[in-house]
C-alpha positions in Angstrom: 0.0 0.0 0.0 0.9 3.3 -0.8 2.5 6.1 2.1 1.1 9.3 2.3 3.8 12.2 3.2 2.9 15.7 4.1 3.9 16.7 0.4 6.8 18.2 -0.9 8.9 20.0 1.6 8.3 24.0 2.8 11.6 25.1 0.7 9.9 23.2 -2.5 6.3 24.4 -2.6 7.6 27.9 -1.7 10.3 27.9 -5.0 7.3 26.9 -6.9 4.5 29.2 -5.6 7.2 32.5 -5.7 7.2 31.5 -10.1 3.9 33.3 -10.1 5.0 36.7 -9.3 5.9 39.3 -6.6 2.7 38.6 -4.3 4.1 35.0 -3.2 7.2 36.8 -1.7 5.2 38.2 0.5 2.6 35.4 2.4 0.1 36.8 4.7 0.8 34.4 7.5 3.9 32.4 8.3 3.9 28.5 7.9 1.4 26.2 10.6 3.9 24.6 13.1 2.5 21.1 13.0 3.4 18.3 14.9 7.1 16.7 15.4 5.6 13.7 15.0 3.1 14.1 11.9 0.4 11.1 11.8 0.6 8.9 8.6 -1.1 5.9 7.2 1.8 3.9 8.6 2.0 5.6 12.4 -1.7 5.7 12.9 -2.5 3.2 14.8 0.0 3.9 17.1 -0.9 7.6 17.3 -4.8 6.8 17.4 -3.9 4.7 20.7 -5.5 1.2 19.3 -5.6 -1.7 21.8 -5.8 -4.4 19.4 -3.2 -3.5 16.3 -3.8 -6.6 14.7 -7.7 -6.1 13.6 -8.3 -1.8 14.9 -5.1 -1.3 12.9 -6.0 -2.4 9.1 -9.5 -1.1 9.6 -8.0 2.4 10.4 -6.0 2.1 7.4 -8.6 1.2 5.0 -10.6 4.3 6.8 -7.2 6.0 5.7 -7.1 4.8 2.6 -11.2 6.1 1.8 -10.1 9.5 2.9 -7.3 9.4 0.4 -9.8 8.2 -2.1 -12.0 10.6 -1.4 -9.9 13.7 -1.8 -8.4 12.8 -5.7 -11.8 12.0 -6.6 -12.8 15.7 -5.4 -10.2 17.1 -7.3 -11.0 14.8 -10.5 -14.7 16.6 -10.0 -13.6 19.7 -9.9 -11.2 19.7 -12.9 -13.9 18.0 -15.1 -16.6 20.1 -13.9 -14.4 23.0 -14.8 -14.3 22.4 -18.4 -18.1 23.1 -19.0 -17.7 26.8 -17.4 -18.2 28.7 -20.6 -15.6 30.2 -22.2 -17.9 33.9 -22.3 -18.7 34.2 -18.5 -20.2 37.3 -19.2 -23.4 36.0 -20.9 -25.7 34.7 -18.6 -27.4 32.3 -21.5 -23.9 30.3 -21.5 -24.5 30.4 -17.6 -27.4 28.6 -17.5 -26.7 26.4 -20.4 -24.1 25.0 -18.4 -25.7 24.6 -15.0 -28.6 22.7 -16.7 -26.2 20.5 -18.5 -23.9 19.6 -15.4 -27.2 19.1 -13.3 -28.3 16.3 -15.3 -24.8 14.9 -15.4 -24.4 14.7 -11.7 -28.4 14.5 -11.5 -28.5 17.2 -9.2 -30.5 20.3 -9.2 -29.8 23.0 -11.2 -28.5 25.6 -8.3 -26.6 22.6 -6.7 -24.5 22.6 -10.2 -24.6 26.3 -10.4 -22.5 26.1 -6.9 -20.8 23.3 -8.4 -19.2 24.9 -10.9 -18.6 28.2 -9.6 -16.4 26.1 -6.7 -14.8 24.4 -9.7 -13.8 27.3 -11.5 -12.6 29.0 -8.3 -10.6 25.9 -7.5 -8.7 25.5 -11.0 -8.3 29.2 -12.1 -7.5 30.7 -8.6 -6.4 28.0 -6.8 -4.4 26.0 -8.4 -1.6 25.2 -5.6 -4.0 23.9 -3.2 -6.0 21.6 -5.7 -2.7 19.9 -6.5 -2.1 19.3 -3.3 -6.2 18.0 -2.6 -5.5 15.6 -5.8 -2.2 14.5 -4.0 -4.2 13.5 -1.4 -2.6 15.8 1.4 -5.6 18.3 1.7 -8.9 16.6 2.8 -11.9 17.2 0.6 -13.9 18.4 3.8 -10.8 21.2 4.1 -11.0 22.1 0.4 -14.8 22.5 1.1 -13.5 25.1 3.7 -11.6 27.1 1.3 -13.8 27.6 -1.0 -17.1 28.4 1.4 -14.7 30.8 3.0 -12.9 32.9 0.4 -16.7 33.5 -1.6 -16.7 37.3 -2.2 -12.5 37.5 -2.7 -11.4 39.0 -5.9 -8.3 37.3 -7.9 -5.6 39.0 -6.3 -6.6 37.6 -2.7 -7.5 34.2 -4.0 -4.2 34.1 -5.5 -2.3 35.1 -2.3 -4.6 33.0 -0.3 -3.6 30.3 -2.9 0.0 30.7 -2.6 -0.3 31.3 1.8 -2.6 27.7 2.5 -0.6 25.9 -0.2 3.1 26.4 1.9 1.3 25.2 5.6 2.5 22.0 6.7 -0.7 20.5 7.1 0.0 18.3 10.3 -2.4 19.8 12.5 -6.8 18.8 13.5 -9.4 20.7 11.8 -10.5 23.2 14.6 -6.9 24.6 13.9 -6.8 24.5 10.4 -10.2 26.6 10.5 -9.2 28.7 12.8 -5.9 30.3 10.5 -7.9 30.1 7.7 -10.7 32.2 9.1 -7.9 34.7 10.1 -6.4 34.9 6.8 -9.1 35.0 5.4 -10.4 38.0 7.2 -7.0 39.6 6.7 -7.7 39.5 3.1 -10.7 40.5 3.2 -10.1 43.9 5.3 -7.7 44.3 2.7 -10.0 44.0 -0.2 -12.8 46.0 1.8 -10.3 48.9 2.7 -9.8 49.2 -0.9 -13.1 49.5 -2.3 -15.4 49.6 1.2 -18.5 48.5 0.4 -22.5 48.9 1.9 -23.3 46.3 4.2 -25.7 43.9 3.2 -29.4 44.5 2.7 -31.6 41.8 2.0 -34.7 39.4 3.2 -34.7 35.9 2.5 -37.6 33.3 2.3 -36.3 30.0 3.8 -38.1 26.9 2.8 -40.7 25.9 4.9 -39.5 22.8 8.3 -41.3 19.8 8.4 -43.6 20.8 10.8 -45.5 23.7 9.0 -43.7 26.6 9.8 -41.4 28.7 8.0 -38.8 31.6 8.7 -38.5 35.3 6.5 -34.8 36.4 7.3 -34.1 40.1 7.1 -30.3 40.7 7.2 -28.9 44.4 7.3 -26.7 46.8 9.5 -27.3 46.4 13.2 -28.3 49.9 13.5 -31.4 49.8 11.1 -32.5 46.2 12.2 -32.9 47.3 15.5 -34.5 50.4 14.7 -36.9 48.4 12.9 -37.5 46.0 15.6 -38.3 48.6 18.1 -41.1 50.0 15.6 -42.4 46.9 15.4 -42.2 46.3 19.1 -43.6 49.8 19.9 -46.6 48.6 17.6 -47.3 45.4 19.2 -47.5 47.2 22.6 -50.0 49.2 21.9 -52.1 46.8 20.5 -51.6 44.6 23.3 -52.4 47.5 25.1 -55.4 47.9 23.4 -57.1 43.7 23.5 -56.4 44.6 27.5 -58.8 48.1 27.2 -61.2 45.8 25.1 -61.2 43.1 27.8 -61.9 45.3 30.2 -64.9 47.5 28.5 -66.4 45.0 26.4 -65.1 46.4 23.3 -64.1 45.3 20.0 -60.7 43.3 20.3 -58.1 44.0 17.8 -56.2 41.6 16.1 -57.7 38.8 17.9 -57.2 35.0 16.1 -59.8 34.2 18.2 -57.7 33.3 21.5 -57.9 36.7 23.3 -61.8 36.1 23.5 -61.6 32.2 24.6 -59.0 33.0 27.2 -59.6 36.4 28.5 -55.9 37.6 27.7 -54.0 39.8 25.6 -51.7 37.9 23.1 -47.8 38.1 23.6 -45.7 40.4 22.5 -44.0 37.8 20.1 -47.5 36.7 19.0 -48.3 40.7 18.4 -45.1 41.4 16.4 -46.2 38.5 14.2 -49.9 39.6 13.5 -48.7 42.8 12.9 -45.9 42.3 10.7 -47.7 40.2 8.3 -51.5 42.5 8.4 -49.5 45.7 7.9 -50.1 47.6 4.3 -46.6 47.3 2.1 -46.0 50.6 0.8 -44.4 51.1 -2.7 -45.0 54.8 -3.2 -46.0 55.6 -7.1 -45.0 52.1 -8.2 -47.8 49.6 -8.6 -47.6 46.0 -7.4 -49.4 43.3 -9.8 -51.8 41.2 -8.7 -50.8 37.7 -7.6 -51.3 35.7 -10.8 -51.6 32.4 -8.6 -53.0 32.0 -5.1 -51.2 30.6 -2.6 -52.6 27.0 -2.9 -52.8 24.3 -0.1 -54.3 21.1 -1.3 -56.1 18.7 1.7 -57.2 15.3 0.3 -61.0 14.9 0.8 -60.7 12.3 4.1 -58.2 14.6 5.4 -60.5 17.5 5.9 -63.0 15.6 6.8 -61.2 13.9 9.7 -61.0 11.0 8.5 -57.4 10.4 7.8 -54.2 12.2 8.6 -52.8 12.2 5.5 -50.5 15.8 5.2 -51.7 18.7 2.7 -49.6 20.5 0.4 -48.6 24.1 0.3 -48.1 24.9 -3.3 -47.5 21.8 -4.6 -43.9 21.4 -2.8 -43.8 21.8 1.2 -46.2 19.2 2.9 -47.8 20.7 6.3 -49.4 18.9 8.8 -53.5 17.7 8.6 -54.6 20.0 11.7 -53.1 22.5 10.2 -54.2 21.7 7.0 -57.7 21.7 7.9 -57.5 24.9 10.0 -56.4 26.7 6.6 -59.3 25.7 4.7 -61.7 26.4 7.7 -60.8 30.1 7.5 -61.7 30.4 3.8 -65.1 30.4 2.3 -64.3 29.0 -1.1 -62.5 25.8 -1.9 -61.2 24.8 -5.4 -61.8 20.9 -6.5 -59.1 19.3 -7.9 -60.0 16.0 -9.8 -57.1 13.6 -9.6 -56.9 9.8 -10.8 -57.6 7.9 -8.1 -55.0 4.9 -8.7 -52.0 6.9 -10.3 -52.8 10.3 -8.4 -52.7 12.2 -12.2 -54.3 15.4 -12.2 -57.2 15.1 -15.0 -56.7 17.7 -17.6 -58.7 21.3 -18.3 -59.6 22.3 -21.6 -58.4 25.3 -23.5 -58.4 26.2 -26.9 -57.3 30.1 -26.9 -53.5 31.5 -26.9 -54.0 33.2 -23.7 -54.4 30.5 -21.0 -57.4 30.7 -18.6 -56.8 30.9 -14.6 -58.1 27.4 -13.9 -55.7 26.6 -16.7 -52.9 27.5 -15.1 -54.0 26.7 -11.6 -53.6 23.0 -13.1 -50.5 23.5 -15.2 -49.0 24.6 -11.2 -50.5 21.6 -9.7 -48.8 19.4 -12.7 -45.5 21.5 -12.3 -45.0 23.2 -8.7 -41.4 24.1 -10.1 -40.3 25.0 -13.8 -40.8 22.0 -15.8 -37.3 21.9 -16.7 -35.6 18.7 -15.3 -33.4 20.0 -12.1 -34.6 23.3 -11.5 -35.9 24.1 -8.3 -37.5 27.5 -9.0 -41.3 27.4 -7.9 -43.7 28.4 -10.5 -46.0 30.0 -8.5 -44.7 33.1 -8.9 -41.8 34.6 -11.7 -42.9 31.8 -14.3 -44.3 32.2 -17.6 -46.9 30.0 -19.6 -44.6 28.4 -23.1 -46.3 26.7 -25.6 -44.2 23.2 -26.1 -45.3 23.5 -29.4 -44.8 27.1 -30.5 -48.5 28.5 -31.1 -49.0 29.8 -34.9 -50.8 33.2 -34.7 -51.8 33.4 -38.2 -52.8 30.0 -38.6 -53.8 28.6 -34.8 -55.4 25.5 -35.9 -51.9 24.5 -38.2 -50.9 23.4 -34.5 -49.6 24.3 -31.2 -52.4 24.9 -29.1 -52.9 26.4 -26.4 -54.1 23.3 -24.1 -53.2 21.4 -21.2 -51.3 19.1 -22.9 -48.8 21.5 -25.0 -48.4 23.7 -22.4 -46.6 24.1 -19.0 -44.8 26.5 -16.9 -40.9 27.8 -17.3 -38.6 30.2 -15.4 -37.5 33.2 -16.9 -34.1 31.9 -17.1 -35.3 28.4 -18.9 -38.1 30.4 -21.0 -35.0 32.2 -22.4 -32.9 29.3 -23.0 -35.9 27.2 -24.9 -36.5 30.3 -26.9 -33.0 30.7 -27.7 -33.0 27.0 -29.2 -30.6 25.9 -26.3 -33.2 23.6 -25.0 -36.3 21.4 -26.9 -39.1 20.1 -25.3 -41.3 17.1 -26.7 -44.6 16.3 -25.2 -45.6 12.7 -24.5 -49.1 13.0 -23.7 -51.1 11.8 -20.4 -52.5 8.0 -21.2 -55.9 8.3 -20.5 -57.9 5.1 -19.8 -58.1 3.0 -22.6 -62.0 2.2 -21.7 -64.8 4.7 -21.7 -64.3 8.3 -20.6 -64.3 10.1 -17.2 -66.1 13.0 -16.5 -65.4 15.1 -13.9 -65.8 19.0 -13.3 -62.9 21.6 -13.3 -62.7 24.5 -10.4 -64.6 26.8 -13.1 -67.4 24.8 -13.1 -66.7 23.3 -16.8 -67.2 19.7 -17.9 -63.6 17.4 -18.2 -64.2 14.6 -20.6 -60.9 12.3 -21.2 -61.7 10.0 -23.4 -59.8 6.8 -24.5 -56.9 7.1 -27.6 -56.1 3.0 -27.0 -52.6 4.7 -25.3 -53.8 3.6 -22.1 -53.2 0.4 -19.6 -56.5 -0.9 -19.7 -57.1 -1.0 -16.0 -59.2 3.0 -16.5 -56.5 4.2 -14.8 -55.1 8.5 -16.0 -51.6 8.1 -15.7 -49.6 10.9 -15.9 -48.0 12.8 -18.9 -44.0 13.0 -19.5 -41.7 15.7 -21.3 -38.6 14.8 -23.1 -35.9 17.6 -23.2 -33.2 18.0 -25.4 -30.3 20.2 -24.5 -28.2 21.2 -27.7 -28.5 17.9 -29.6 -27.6 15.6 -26.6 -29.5 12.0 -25.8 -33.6 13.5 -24.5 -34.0 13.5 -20.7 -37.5 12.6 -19.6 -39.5 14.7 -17.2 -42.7 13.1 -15.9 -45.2 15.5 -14.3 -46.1 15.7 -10.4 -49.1 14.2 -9.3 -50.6 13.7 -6.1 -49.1 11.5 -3.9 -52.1 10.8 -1.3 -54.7 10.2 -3.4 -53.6 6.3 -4.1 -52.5 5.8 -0.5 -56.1 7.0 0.7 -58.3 5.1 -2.1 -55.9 1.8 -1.3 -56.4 2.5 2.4 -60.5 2.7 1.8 -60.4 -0.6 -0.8 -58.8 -2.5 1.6 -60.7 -1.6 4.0 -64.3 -2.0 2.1 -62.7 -5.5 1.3 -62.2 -6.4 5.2 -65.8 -5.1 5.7 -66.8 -8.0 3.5 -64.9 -10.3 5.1 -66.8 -9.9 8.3 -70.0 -9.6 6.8 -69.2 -12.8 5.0 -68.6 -14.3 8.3 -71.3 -14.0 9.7 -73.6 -15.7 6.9 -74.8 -19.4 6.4 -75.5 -20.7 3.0 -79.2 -21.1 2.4 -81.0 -24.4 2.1 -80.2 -24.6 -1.6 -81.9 -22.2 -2.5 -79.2 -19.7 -3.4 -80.5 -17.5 -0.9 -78.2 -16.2 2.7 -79.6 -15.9 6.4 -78.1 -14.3 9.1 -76.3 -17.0 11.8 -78.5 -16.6 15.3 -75.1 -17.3 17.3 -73.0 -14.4 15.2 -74.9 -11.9 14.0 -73.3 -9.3 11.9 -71.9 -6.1 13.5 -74.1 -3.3 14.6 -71.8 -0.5 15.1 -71.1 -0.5 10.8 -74.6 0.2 10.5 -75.0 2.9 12.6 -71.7 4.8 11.9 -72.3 3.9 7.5 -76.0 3.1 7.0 -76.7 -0.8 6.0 -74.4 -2.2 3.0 -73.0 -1.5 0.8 -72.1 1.9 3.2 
């Protein structure tokens, strides 16, 4: 088996990093003292203390050995993810070209691969000295990993002295060290760079997806002094208010901003509870410029049994983050209108809308979001429920609209900006495989707008009257098609498997409880076990 050294010595890597100019003459921080006695694949069992060399020994060096492993194949990523970072940088098509074609490479999503290779082109342009030594197997991939999250934001000139500064350390030391001088070199550099051109401090709010649990978390990040300003306003607010539910408990008054706990309990709401109500029912203000109208609601879908209690099977807010039932249900008991959505009960396939017009009605694309809560192309992760466009798969003729592309369910669906552009462009192709719809008969069903859905039978189907769901085939610049198959809902089949199985143990215990007739093909009830009461009362008498 192969030894691992700490590389080549100090004197070695420092001749070659001072080739690349004047700024390696002059390294931030002197060399990390490591240890006298630097761990190797040959002294690490008797570093690591193991009682029983013999077995703990060769199972610490295989450990070794993955680590090893693990670093060249880091580097080997990085350097071949490197070479699709387009040659014009500048031009954000290329950009996005790119990231879609390494997400389906490394079948990934398409901002994973945009991080991707932005960490691989950082790593072979700027960084050169310390990828060799990560290939070599001397740099762990989870300490590359720390580079490159750290130095995000340096320009060339400090990558390159951070390059040349990391690359001479002997790196003999644990992590926490290792961290801690590159967080201070880091922020060296960085003053540096900021003293040069200072810059504003950040300003910006952040959705963060929702937790498991239903909740979610808006995260507004600027200077400390405005922040705090702000949450004094907001605190001032909620004090008065709060001030006010205790005047309205006491005189009998109307109670503001009352969810309907002040009144059950007899006590104001929280401060905390306050700042939220108020925060989220104040009036955004966007002087002379005017907001659009939301083109889609913000959609939670409960399955049927669900709201009724019946099940606990979780909703869906917006197609992509699944909440709890109770809360679920609490949702749709604060709204007056609900929205049907007919899905297949077996494959859980949303049962296509009609359309025949360029301009795509609301219930239109209220499906086309259900079918797609993201843009439809494979990878991306941008929800379509707001910032997407309506594309016709099949462009739509306007001087001759019945020559083809339609504008109907099954040629259309929803893009991103950035992915509209790049399928406009030519970069991308989509081709629709259409929704088998059952091979037998026709279902009829009725859309939220009240209109008639018929899907009849083309002989594409499985036989069973069973929708299944549609699929789109992308090509990207020529290359082998990637399939796409639309979302569907994912309770529906669990609850209608749940409810057969159950209908089919009903019958069992009916069955039972029967005695065959005296040959004349007719059933009486058994005296000694007479068939369950408690179904008829709770279902009526069979078949429920």
């Amino acid at each position: 088996m192969t030894q691992v050294n700490d590389g080549p010595p100090h004197a070695e890597r420092t001749r070659l990093a001072a080739r690349r100019g004047p700024a390696s003459r002059r390294l931030r921080k002197p060399a990390i003292l490591g240890s006298r006695h630097p761990l190797t694949r040959d002294t690490l069992p008797t570093e690591a203390l193991v009682e029983d060399p013999a077995i703990e020994a060769e199972q610490l060096r295989s450990l070794w050995d993955v680590g090893l492993a693990e670093s060249r194949q880091f580097a080997v990523k990085l350097r071949h993810a490197a070479r699709h970072w387009p040659e014009d940088d500048i031009d954000p098509t290329l950009r996005d070209e790119a990231n879609l074609v390494v997400s389906q490479a490394l079948r990934c999503s398409v901002v994973h691969a945009s991080h991707l290779l932005e960490d691989a082109h950082t790593a072979v342009t700027h960084l050169p000295l310390l990828l060799d030594r990560l290939e070599a197997g001397e740099l762990p991939a989870r300490w590359f990993t720390f580079v490159l999250r750290r130095s995000r934001g340096l320009r060339e000139p400090a990558l390159r002295e951070l390059d040349e500064s990391v690359a001479a350390w002997l790196l003999t030391v644990d992590e926490d060290r290792f961290r801690r001088e590159l967080g201070a070199l880091v922020r060296w550099l960085r003053d540096d760079q900021e003293a040069a051109q200072r810059s504003r401090p950040e300003r910006s709010v952040d959705i963060l997806p929702p937790d498991e649990d239903g909740t979610a978390c808006l995260q507004v990040t600027g200077p400390a002094p405005e922040i705090l300003a702000l949450g004094r306003r907001l605190d001032s607010a909620a004090r008065a208010v709060q001030r006010a539910q205790r005047q309205a408990l006491e005189n009998g008054g109307e109670i503001p901003f009352d969810d309907g706990s002040v009144a059950e309990t007899a006590k104001p709401l929280s401060l905390a509870a306050l700042r939220y109500q108020v925060l989220t029912g104040s009036v955004l203000e966007t002087g002379t410029v005017e907001v659009p109208r939301e083109r889609f609601r913000i959609t939670v879908t409960v399955p049927a049994l669900s709201l009724l209690g019946v099940v606990e099977a979780p909703g869906m807010l917006d197609g992509i983050h699944p909440i709890p039932a109770e809360m679920a249900r609490e949702l749709a008991g604060q709204d007056s209108t609900w929205f049907r959505v007919l899905t297949d009960p077996a494959s859980g396939a949303f049962l296509p809308l009609p359309a025949d017009r360029y301009t795509a009605r609301p219930d239109m694309l209220e499906h086309l979001r259900l079918r797609n809560p993201t843009c439809a192309v494979p990878g991306c992760t941008r929800p379509t429920s707001f910032a997407s466009e309506m594309d016709h798969i099949q462009e739509f003729d306007h001087h001759h609209p019945a020559s083809g592309g339609a504008t109907s369910i099954e040629n259309t669906h929803l893009l991103c900006w950035v992915h509209h552009k790049l399928k406009t462009a030519g970069l991308i192709d989509p081709v629709r495989d259409r929704a088998c719809a059952p091979a037998t008969g026709a279902s009829t069903g009725t859309s939220p707008s009240s209109d008639s859905v018929t899907s009849t039978g083309t002989g594409t189907g499985t036989g069973t009257g069973t929708y299944q769901p549609g699929s789109t085939n992308w090509t990207i610049r020529g290359r082998p098609p990637i399939e796409a198959v639309d979302d569907t809902d994912m309770i529906t089949p669990w609850v209608v498997n749940t409810f057969t199985r159950m209908w089919d143990e009903v019958q069992q215990r009916i069955a039972r409880h029967r005695i065959p007739g005296a040959g004349n093909g007719d059933d009486r009830a058994d005296p000694e076990n007479p068939p369950p009461r408690e179904l008829d009362r709770e279902f009526g008498p069979p078949p429920y």
